[in-house]
N, C-alpha and C positions, 0 to 999 in steps of 0.2 A: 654474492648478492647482485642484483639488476643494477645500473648506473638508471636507468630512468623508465619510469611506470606510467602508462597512460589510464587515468581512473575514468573508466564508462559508466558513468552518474556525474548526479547532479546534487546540489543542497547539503544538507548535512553529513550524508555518508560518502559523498566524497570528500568531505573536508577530512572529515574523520581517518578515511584511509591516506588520506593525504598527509597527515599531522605522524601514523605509522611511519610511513617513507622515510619523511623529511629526519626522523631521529634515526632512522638506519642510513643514516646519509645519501638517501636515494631522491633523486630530481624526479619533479610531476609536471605530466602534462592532463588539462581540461580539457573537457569537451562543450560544448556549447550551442545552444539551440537559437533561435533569434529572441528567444521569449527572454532567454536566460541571458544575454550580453553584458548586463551587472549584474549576476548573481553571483554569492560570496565564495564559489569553488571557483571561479574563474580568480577574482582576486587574489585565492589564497596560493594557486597553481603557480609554479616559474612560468609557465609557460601553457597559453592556451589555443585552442581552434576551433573555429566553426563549422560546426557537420549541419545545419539544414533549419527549413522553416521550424516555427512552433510547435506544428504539429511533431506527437511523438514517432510516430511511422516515418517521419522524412526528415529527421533528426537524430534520435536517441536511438533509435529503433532500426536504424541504415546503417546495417553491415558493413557495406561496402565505405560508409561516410566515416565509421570508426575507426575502421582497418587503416582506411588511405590517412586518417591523421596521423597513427601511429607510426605508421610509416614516415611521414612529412616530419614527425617529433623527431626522429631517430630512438623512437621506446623501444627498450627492449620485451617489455610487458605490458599484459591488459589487466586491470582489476576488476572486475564488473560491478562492485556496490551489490544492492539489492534491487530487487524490480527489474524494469527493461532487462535487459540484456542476462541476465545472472544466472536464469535458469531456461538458457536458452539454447540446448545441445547443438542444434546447428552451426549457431555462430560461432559455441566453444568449438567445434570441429572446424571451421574456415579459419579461425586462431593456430590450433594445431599444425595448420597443413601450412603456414609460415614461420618463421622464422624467430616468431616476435612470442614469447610463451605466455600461456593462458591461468592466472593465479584460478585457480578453482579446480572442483572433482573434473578427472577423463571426461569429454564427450559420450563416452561408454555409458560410464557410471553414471550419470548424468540421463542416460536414454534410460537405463535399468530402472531407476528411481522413482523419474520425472509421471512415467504414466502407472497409473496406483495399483491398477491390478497386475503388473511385473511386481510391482514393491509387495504387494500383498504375498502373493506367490513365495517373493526370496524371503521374507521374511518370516514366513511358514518355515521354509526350507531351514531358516537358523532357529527354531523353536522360538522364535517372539510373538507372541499371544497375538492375535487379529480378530479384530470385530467381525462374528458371522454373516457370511454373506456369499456374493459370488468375485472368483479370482478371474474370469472374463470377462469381456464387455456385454452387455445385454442390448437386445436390438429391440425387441418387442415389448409389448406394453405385461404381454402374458407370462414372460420371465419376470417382471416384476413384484407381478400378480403371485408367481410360483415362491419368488423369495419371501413373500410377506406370509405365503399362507404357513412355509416352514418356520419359520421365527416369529411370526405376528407381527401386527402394526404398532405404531408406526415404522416406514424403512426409509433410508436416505438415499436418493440416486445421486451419483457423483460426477462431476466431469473428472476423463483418467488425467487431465492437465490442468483442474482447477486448486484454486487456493483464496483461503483471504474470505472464504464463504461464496464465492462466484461458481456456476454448475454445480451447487448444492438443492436441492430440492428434495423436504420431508413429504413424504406420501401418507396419511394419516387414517385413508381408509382408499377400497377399491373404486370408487367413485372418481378419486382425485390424480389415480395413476397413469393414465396415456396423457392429461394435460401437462403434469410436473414432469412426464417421461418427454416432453415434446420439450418444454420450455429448459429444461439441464441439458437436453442437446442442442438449442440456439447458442445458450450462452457459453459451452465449451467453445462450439464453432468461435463465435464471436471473439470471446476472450483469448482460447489459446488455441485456435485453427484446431481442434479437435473435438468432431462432435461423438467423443465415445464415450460412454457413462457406464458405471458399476454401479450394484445395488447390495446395500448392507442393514443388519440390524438399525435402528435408530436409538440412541444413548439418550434417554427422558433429561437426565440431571448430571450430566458428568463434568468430572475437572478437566481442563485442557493444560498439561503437562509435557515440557516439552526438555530434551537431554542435550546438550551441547557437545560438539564430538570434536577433536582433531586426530588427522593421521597422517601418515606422511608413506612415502613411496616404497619405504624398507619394512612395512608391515607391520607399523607401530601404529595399536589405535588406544586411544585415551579417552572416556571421558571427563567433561568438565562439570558434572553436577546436573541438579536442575531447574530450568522456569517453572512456574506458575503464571502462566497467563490466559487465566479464567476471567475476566473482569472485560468481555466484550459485546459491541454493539454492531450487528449486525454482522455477525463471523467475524468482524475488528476488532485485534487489539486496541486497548487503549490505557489499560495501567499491566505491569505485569514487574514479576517480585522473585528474586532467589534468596534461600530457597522457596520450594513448596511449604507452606504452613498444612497442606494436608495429607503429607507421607510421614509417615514412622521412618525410623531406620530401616527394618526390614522391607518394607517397601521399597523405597530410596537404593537401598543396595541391590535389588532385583528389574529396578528397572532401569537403572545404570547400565547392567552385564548385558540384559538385553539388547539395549542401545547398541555395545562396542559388539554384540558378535552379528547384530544384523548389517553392520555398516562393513564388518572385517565379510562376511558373506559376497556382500557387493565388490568388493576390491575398491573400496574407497579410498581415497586419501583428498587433501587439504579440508577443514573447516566442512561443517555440515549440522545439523537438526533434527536429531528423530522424533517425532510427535507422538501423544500417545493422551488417550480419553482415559481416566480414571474415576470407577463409579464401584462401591461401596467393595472397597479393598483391592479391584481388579485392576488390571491396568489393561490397554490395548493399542493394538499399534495404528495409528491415521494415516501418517506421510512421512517423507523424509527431505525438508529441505535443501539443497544441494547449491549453500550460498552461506553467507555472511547472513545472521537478523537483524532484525531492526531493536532486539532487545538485547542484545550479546555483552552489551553494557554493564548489566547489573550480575552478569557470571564475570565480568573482567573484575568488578567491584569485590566479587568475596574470595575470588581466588587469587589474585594479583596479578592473573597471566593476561596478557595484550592478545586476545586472540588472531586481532590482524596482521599484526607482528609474527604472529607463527604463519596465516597463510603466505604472507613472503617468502617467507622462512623454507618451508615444506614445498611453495613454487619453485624456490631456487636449488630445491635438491638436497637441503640439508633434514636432520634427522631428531626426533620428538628427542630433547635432551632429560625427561623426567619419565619415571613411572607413574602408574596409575595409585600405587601408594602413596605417591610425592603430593597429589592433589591434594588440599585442604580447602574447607569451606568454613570460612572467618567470618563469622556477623550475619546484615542482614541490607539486602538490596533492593528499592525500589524505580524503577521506570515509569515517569509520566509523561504522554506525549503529549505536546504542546503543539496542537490544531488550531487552525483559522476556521474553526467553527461552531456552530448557535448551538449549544447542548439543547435548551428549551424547546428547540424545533426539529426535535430527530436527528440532531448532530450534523444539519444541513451547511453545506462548505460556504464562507463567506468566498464571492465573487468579484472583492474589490479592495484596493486601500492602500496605505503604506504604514509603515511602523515612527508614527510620530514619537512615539518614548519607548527604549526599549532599552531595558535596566534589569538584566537577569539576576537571580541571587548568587551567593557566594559563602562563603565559610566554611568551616571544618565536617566534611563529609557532602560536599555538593558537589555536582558535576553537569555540566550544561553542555550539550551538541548541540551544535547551531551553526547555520551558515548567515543568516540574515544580519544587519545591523540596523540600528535607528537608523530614519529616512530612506530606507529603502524599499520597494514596492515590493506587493507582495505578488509572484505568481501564482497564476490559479488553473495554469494549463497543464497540471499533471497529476500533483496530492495536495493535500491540504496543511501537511505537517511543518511548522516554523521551528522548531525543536524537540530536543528531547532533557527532562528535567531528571537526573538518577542522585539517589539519594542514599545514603548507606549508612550502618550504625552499626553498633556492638551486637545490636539482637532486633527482633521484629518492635516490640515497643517503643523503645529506644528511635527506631527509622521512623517510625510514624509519626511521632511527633518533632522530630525535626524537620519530615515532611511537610509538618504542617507553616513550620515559619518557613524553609522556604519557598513556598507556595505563593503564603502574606507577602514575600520581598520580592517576588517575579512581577516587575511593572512594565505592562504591556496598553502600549495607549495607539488609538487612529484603526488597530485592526482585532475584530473581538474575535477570541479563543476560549477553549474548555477548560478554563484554569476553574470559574469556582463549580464546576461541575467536580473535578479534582478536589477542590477544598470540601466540597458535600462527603465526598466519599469519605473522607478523614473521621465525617462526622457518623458515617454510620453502621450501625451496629454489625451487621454481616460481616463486612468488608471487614470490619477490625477486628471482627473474631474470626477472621479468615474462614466462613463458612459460603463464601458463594460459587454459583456454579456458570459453567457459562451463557446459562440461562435467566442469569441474578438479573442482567441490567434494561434486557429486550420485554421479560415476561413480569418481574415481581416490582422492579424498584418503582415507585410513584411518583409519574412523572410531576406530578405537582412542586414534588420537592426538588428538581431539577428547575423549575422557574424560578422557585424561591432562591433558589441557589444564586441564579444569576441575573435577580433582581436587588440583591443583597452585594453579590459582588462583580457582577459583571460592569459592563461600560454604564455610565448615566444614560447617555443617549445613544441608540442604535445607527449603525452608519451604514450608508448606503455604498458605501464607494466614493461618493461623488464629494467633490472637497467645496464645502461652502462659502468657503471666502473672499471677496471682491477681488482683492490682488495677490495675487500668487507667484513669490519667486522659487525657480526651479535652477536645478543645474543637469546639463545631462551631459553626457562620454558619447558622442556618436562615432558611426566608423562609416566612413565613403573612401572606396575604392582601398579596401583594407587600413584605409589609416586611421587612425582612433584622434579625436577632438571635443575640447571641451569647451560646452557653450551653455551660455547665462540665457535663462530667459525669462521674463516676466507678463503674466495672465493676468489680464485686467476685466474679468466677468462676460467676458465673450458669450455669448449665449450659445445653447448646443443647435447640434443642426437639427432639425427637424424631421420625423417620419412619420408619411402622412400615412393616419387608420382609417381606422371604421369609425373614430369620432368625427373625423373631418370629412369622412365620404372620397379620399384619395384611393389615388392604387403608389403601392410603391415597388422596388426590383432590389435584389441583391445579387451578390455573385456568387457563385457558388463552387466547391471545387470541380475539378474536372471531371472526377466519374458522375456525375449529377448535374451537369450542365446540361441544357439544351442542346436540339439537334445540330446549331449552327454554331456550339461551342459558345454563347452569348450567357444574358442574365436570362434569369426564367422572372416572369414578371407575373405578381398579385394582380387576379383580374377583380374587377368592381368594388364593394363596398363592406362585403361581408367581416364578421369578427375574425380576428386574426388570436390564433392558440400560439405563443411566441416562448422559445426557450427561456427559464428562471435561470439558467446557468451554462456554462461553455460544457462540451462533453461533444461524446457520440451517440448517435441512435442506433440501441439495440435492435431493435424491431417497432414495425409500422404497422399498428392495430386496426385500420380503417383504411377505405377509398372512398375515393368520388361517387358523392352519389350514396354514400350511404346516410342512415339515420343513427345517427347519438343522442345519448340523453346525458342531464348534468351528473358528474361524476364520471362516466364512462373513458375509459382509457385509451387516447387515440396513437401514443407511442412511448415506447421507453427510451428513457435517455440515461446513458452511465456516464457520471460523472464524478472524478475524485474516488474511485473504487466502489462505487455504490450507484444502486440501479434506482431511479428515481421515474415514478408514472404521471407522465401528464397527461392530464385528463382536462374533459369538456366542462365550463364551469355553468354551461348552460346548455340547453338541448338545440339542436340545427340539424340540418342537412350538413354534410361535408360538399363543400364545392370545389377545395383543392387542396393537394398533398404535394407538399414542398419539399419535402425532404424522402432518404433513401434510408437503408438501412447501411450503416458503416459508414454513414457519414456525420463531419467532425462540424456543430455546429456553436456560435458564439452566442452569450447574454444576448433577448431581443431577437433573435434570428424566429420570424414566423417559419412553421412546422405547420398547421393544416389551416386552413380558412373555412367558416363555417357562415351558410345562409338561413 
């Protein structure tokens, strides 16, 4: 076993694989961003380091800034969590080519998987059922045209690197295919430096069912049952359950075998996900995660196995000690994720706050991941997730409603989250007769019931971020010149500093980063008086709808901004001329940051 593991993440799953280690008597090292300097995996880490600004590109995301910690740690290994780094073939290949060994699938296996139409392909090749469509990439609008006229509409064009719903795009008639065929190859680009897309049947109303795998380097592949995680908003998870409440056993047994022989195909081994649409008895194969999930939880809950404990395990060489008879599945498992954000409003990420009360439940069958504590701020420069709530019983009944009190005893005060959007669900009928699809919560449920929800039990009053109180004592941990100190300080209603608009007839300047700097590398400065379009949240710009000079009208979409996994359009709330474009595409802007000015 490794004497020390370097975990590349952040928040709860690294604590998580941290909390793994530490019982197999292995030392951790953090990683950490400037955003993140008190967040609860540096705390929990023996030891931590600083790789880079906020942003996740020059932080989380710097290869080189992870590698050289590892190195400075003395780790012998990387664990990558989920997200950044996890299914990131390169990096695992610059892992490989040192010293320091990489917990996850080959860099191989990893390229085989990672782009969909390989995965489609190998996965044909082991007879695992695949959604009709095409096993290359398509370039033209007329291949898409050609897929739809063999299968009919609607079809999906896919980024070959996308996930989470990102480079997905439904084509619903011939009219709407070169725009969704343009707009899924931005956002591959964008999201995963790959503008390639496939095109497949479209699934009306299916389950999204997914198989948990481990294997190890001697040829043993196992799986470990399966999710249910149908219950999402906007391609996002956000409740998900083992098992599935809508497989039989024959079901369940067949798309098990499938799972272990498309994965034994690949030459897989540690931890992994095969995905798969089920729609009126069928099942079909999506993707293959080539990671740890974020829901691996509620299969640890009914099988008893640690699943991060085995990727160790399987890192270090050693060998799956159970059969695939040995697996049993005991009870019943649910997952809630616990977001910093407004269900009422499209599930929009809160941008501000700290956790003035934070009192998670407990008792017999609870389980809470979380990295945050009371009084701690919340970041809002990456995801939106503050934990994960898993819940487990004897059977599905049974877990629902003990879901439901610990729900009632999760006290979350200062930063508002999707708990009574969570308690709504308990209350409705689909959901509890396990009939929804993953089309239940975007297409059918009533959003009316979603405010009631969280007029009933969300916060009294809405917060802005901003802390209302005349005097404010703080304490904070700074670090100058690598030494860490702790300093008192008290805010006596200081007033903010001012940025002058278009109410006051000012111009103002910001900085901006480097690729989007002016020519003399300075600020770029707001000319005259016009209304200013300003960022509603920190993110980046996907793409830039407008120039100078042109004409907008109210509602009209001047750029897209992703922020917290989700693509959000901001638009003109009135009609103007555009008079300036402040912003670029790829670049990372904060709350308040003007994006176009209009005359």
């Amino acid at each position: 076993m490794f004497s020390k593991v370097l975990v590349a993440n952040r928040g709860e799953i690294a604590v998580r694989v941290m909390r793994a280690c530490e019982e197999l008597g292995v030392r951790t090292v953090a990683v950490y961003s400037d955003a993140d300097k008190h967040g609860g995996h540096v705390r929990y880490a023996d030891e931590a380091y600083n790789v880079g600004p906020a942003r996740a590109a020059d932080s989380y995301l710097d290869h080189e800034a992870v590698i050289d910690a590892a190195r400075k740690a003395g780790a012998d290994a990387i664990h990558p969590g989920y997200g950044f780094l996890a299914e990131n073939a390169e990096f695992a290949r610059e892992v490989e080519q040192t010293d320091i060994k990489w917990i996850g699938p080959s860099a191989d296996a990893m390229e085989r998987l990672g782009e969909k139409t390989k995965a489609r392909a190998l996965m044909q090749e082991a007879d695992v059922p695949v959604v009709p469509g095409t096993t290359e990439p398509v370039a033209s609008v007329e291949e898409v045209k050609d897929v739809a006229e063999e299968f009919g509409y609607p079809v999906a064009i896919k980024a070959e690197g996308g996930g989470g719903g990102r480079g997905l795009k439904v084509v619903r008639n011939e009219e709407e295919a070169e725009e969704q065929l343009e707009t899924a190859k931005r956002e591959g680009e964008a999201y995963f430096d790959n503008a390639s897309v496939y095109v497949e049947k479209y699934l009306e109303s299916p389950r999204h069912v997914e198989v948990q795998i481990l294997a190890d380097e001697h040829g043993n592949v196992r799986h470990l049952g399966e999710r249910d995680c149908s219950l999402q908003r906007r391609h996002q998870k956000v409740i998900e359950e083992a098992p599935s409440p809508a497989l039989d056993d024959d079901l369940r047994e067949r798309i098990g075998e499938a799972a272990r022989r498309g994965v034994r195909e690949a030459k897989y081994y540690n931890a992994g996900t095969v995905e798969f649409l089920v729609e009126d008895g069928e099942f079909y194969f999506m993707e293959v995660n080539t990671r740890i999930q974020v829901e691996h939880t509620v299969t640890e809950q009914v099988t008893g196995l640690d699943v991060v404990k085995w990727q160790l395990r399987v890192a270090a060489g050693e060998e799956l000690d159970f059969e695939q008879d040995d697996v049993e599945i005991e009870g019943h498992s649910i997952e809630f994720r616990i977001n910093a954000e407004k269900a009422d409003e499209e599930f929009a990420p809160v941008t501000g706050g700290s956790l003035e009360t934070y009192d998670p439940p407990g008792g017999i069958g609870v389980r809470v991941d979380d990295a945050l504590r009371q009084d701690d701020e919340l970041v809002t420069d990456y995801d939106s997730m503050i934990a994960k709530l898993i819940v487990t019983a004897s059977d599905r009944e049974e877990c629902l409603a003990r879901s439901e009190r610990a729900l009632s005893e999760y006290d979350i005060e200062g930063i508002e989250t999707i708990v009574p959007f969570h308690r709504l669900m308990l209350t409705d009928e689909a959901f509890l007769a396990g009939e929804h699809t993953t089309k239940y919560l975007d297409e059918e449920l009533d959003r009316e019931r979603i405010a009631q929800a969280v007029e009933k039990w969300g916060p009294e009053e809405r917060s802005d971020g901003e802390d209302d109180e005349e005097v404010t004592e703080r304490e904070f941990t700074v670090e100058v010149n690598g030494k860490r100190f702790e300093v008192s300080l008290e805010e006596r209603g200081a007033p903010a500093i001012p940025t002058p608009s278009a109410a006051n007839g000012g111009s103002a300047t910001r900085s901006r980063p480097d690729e989007a700097t002016s020519d003399d590398g300075g600020e770029v400065e707001i000319e005259g008086d016009g209304e200013q379009i300003t960022a509603e949240m920190q993110g980046t710009i996907l793409s830039v709808d407008v120039e100078s000079g042109d004409e907008v009208a109210a509602g009209d979409v001047v750029c897209v901004l992703e922020a917290m996994k989700m693509e959000n359009d901001v638009v003109a709330e009135r009609g103007g001329t555009v008079s300036q474009v402040l912003v670029s595409e790829g670049e990372s802007v904060d709350m308040g940051d003007p994006l176009v000015v209009l005359e």
